[in-house]
PLY file of the C-alpha trace (Angstrom):
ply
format ascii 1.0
element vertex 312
property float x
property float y
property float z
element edge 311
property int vertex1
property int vertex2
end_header
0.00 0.00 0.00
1.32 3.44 -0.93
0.05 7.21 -0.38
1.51 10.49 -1.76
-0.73 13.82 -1.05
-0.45 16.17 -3.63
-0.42 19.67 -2.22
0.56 22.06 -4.92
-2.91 22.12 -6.75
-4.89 19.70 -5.32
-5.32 18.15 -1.92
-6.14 14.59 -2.92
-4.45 11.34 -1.46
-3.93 8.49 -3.74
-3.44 5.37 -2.74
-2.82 2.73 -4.55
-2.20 -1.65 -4.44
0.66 -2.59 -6.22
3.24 -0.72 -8.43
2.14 0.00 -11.49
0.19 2.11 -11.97
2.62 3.63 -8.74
1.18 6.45 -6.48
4.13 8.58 -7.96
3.74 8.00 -11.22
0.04 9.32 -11.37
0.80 11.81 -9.73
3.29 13.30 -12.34
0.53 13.12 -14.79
-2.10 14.74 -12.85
-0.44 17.86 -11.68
-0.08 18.96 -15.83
-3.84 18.16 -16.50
-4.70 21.15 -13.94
-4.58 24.67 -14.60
-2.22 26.79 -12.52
-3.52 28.06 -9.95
-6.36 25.37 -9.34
-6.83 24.74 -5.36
-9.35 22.54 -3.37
-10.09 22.39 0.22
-11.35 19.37 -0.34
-9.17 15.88 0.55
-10.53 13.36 -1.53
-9.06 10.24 -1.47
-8.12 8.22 -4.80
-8.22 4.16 -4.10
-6.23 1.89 -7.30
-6.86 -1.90 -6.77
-5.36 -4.54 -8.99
-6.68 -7.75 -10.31
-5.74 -10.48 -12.84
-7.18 -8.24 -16.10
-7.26 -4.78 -15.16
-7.76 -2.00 -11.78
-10.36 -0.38 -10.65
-10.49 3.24 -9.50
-13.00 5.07 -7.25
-13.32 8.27 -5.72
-14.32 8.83 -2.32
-15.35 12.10 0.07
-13.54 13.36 3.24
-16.52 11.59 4.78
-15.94 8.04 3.50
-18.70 8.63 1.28
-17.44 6.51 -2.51
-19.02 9.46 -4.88
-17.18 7.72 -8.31
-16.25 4.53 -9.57
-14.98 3.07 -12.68
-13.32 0.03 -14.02
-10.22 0.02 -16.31
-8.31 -2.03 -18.51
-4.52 -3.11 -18.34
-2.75 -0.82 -20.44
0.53 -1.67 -22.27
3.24 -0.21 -19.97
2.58 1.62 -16.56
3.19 5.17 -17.69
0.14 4.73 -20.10
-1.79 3.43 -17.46
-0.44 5.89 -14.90
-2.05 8.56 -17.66
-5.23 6.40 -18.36
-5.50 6.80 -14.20
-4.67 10.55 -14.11
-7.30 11.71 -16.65
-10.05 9.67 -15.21
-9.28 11.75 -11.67
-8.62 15.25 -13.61
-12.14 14.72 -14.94
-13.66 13.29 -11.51
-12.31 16.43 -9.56
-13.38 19.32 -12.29
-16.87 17.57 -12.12
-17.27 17.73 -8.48
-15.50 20.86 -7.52
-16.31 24.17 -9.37
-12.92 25.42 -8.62
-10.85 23.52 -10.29
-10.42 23.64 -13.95
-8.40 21.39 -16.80
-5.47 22.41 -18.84
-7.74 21.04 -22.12
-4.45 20.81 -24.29
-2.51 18.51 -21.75
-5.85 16.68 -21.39
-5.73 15.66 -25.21
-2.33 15.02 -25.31
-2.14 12.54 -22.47
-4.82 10.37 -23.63
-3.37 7.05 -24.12
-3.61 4.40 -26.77
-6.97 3.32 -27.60
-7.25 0.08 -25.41
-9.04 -3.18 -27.47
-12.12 -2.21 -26.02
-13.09 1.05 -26.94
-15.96 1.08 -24.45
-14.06 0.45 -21.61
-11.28 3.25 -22.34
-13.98 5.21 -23.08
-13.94 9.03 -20.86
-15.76 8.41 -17.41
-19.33 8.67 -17.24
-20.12 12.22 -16.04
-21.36 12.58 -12.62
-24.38 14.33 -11.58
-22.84 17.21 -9.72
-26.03 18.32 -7.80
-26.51 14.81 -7.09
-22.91 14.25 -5.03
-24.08 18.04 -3.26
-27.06 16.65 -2.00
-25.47 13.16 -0.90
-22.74 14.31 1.16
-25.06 16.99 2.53
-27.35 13.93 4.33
-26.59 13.46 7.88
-27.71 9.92 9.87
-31.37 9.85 11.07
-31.32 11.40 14.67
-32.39 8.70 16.53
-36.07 9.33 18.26
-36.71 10.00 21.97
-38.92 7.99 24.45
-39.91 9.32 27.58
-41.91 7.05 29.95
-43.77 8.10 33.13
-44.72 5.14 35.29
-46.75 4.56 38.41
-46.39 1.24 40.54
-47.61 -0.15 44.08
-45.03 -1.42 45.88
-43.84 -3.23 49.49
-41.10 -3.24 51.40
-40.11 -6.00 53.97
-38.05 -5.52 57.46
-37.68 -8.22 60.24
-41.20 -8.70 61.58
-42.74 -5.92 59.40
-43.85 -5.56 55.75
-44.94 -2.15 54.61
-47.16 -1.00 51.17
-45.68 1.44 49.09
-45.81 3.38 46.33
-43.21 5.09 43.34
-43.41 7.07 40.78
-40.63 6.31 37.71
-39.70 8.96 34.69
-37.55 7.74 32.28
-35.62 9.13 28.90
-33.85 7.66 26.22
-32.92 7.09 22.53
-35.49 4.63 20.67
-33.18 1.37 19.85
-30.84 2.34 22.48
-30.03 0.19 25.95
-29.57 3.10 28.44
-31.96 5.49 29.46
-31.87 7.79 32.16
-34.18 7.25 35.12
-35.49 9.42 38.16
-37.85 8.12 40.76
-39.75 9.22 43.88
-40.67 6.63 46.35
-42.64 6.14 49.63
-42.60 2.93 51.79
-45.14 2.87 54.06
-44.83 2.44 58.32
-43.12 -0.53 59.85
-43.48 -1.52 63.12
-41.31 -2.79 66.00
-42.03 -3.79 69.70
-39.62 -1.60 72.22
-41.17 -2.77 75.91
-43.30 -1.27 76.97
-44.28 0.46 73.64
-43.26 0.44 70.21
-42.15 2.28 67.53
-42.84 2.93 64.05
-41.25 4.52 61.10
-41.54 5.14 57.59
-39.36 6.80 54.26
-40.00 8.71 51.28
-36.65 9.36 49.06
-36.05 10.18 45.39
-33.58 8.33 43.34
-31.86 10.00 40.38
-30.38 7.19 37.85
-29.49 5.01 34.86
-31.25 1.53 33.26
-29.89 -0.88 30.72
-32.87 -2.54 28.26
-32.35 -6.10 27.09
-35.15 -7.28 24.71
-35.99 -10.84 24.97
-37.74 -11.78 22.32
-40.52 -9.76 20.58
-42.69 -9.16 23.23
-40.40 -8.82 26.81
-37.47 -6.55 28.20
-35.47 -6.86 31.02
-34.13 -3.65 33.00
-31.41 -4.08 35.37
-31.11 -0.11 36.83
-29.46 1.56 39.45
-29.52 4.99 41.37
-27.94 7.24 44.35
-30.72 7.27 47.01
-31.62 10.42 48.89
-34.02 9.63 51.76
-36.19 11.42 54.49
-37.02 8.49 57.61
-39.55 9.64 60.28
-40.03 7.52 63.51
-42.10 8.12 66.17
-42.81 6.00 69.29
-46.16 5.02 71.26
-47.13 3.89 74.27
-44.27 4.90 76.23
-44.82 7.84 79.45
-43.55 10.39 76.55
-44.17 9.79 72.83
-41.93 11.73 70.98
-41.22 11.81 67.23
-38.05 12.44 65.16
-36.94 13.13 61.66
-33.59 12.33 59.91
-31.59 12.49 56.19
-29.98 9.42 54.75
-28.28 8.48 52.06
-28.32 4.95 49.65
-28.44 2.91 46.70
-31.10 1.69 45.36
-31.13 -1.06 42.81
-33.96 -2.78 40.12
-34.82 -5.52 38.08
-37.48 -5.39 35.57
-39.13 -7.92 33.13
-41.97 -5.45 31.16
-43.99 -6.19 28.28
-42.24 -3.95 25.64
-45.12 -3.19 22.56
-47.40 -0.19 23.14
-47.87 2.56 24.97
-48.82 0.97 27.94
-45.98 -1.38 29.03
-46.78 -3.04 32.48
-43.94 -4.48 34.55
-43.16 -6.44 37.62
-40.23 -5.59 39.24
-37.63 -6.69 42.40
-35.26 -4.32 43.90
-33.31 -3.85 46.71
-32.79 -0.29 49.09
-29.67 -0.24 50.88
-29.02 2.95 53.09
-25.61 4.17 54.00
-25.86 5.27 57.65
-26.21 3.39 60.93
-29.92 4.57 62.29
-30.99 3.24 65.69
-34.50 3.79 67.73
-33.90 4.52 71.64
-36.18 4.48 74.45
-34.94 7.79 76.48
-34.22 6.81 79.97
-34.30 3.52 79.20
-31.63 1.42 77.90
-34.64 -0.22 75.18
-32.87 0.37 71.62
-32.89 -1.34 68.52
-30.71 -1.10 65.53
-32.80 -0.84 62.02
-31.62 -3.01 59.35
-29.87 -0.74 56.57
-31.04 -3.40 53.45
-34.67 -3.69 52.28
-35.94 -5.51 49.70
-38.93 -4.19 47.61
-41.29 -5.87 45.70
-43.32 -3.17 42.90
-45.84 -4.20 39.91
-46.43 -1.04 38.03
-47.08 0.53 33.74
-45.25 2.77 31.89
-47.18 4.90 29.89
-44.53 5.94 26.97
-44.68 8.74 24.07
-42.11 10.35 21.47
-41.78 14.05 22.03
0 1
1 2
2 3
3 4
4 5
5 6
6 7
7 8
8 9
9 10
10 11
11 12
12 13
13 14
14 15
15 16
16 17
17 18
18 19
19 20
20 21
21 22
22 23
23 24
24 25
25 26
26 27
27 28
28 29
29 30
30 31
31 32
32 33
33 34
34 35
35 36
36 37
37 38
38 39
39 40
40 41
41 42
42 43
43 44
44 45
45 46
46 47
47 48
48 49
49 50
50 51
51 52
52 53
53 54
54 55
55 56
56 57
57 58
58 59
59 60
60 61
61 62
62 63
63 64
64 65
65 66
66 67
67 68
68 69
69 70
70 71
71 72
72 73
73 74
74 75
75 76
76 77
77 78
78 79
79 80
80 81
81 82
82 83
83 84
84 85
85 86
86 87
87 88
88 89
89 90
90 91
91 92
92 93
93 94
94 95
95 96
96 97
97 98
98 99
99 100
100 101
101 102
102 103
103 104
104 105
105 106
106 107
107 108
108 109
109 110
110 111
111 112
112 113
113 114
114 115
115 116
116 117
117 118
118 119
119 120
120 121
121 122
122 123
123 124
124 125
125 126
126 127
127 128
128 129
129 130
130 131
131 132
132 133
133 134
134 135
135 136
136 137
137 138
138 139
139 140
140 141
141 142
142 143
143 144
144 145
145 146
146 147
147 148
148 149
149 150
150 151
151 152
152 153
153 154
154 155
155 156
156 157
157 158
158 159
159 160
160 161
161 162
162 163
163 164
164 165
165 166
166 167
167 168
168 169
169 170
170 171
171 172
172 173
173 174
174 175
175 176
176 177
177 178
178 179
179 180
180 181
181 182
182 183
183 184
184 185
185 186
186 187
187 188
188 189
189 190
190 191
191 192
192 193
193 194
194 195
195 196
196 197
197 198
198 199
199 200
200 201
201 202
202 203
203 204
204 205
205 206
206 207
207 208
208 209
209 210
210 211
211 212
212 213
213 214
214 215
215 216
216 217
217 218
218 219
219 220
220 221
221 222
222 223
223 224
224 225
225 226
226 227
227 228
228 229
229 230
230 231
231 232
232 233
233 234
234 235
235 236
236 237
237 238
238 239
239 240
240 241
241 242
242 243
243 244
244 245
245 246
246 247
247 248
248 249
249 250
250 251
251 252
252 253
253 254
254 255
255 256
256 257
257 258
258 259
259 260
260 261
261 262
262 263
263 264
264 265
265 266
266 267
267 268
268 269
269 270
270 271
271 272
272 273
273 274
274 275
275 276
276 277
277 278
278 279
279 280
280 281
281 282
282 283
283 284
284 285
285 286
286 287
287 288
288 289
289 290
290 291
291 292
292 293
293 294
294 295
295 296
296 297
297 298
298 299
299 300
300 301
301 302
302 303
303 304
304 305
305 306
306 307
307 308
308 309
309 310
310 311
């Protein structure tokens, strides 16, 4: 494989398979087919391949986009197909860029030997200039947006104590995509546990910024595994004791969910597991008393819930 970039007059890279025609050698005849003066910001890029009976040339954009192609035949020596080469890129170059213009006399004296198929050493075809405009003017599809609000009952379980819940889930991300951003807010209803000679119950709300990953299984189901940073409000307040009091305190956790929904339509119901897990230590005391008990920092969640999903 070879490259040479020719600066002088045009800013096009040839490369080329093999030796003959060589990168240098085509290069030496395109230069004379331009007039002086002649400049491109463009960098095309020239590709030569070789093959048993002949090469084949094509033309491609700074983008990767091929905008030219053409097959030629073997030629008797390499200068004449080094020329053969030359005037089919000359041509190529004046077609798609305005700016550059042929010296016609060089152009008629460089064209070779008629080849033993006059068809094939015919001029190249002429390209449709509006046509290669419009092309490498197009730009991918922007992918489409689906947002998702969803609504879900849900439970939590402690030692001894199972509270209802609810949450509420919005969601964003690209159609055909695997992550989507996720933000929830979430309430788990009171638990209760037994502190002689009373008790004492509590309950959270927290909202849950975060990410999911979508796996589609099959046509119909998708799995979600998500995660999120936790930010949490827990109130407890005791009864039955000489003095009930109440307190209020901030905690932080992770909160993490699995999934499986029915994916097709607007309405996509799901059933899903997850697990809270708060960061700090919190402990219920019995003032005066040396009563206390440590609340577990994991709880497992159970929610069955819909998305209801649009395209904005």
């Amino acid at each position: 494989m070879s490259g040479l970039i020719i600066s002088c007059l045009l800013a096009l890279q040839i490369e080329g398979a093999g030796g003959c025609p060589a990168a240098a050698e085509v290069e030496g005849k395109l230069v004379p087919l331009l007039a002086p003066g002649s400049a491109s910001v463009s960098t095309d890029r020239a590709i030569i391949t070789e093959d048993g009976d002949g090469l084949s040339i094509s033309l491609a954009r700074p983008d990767g986009m091929t905008v030219a192609r053409r097959r030629l035949p073997r030629a008797r020596t390499c200068a004449e197909q080094a020329e053969t080469v030359a005037v089919t890129l000359a041509v190529w170059e004046a077609q798609i860029h305005p700016e550059i213009s042929l010296r016609l006399d060089r152009l008629a004296d460089q064209q070779p030997a008629p080849a033993p198929n006059p068809a094939a050493a015919a001029a190249p075809p002429p390209v449709d200039r509006e046509k290669i405009v419009a092309r490498s003017s197009e730009r991918p599809p922007a992918r489409e947006i689906l947002a998702a609000v969803g609504v879900a009952a849900a439970g939590g379980w402690q030692p001894d104590s199972v509270a209802p819940g609810g949450r509420i889930d919005a969601t964003l991300g690209a159609a055909g995509r695997g992550w989507r951003a996720r933000l929830s807010l979430a309430a788990l209803g009171r638990h209760t546990v037994r502190l002689p000679p009373g008790e004492a119950t509590w309950w959270r709300g927290y909202v849950a910024p975060g990410a999911d990953y979508q796996l589609p299984i099959g046509r119909r189901w998708q799995l979600s595994l998500g995660a999120g940073a936790v930010l949490g409000v827990m109130t407890a307040q005791g009864s039955g004791f000489s003095v009930d009091r109440s307190s209020r305190s901030i905690d932080l956790g992770v909160e993490t969910m699995l999934q499986i929904a029915l994916r097709p339509g607007t309405v996509r119901p799901w059933l899903g597991v997850g697990l809270l897990t708060w960061l700090r230590r919190q402990t219920l005391d019995v003032g005066g008393q040396a009563a206390s008990t440590v609340l577990s920092r994991v709880e497992p969640m159970l929610a069955l819930g819909a998305d209801f999903c649009w395209r904005p």
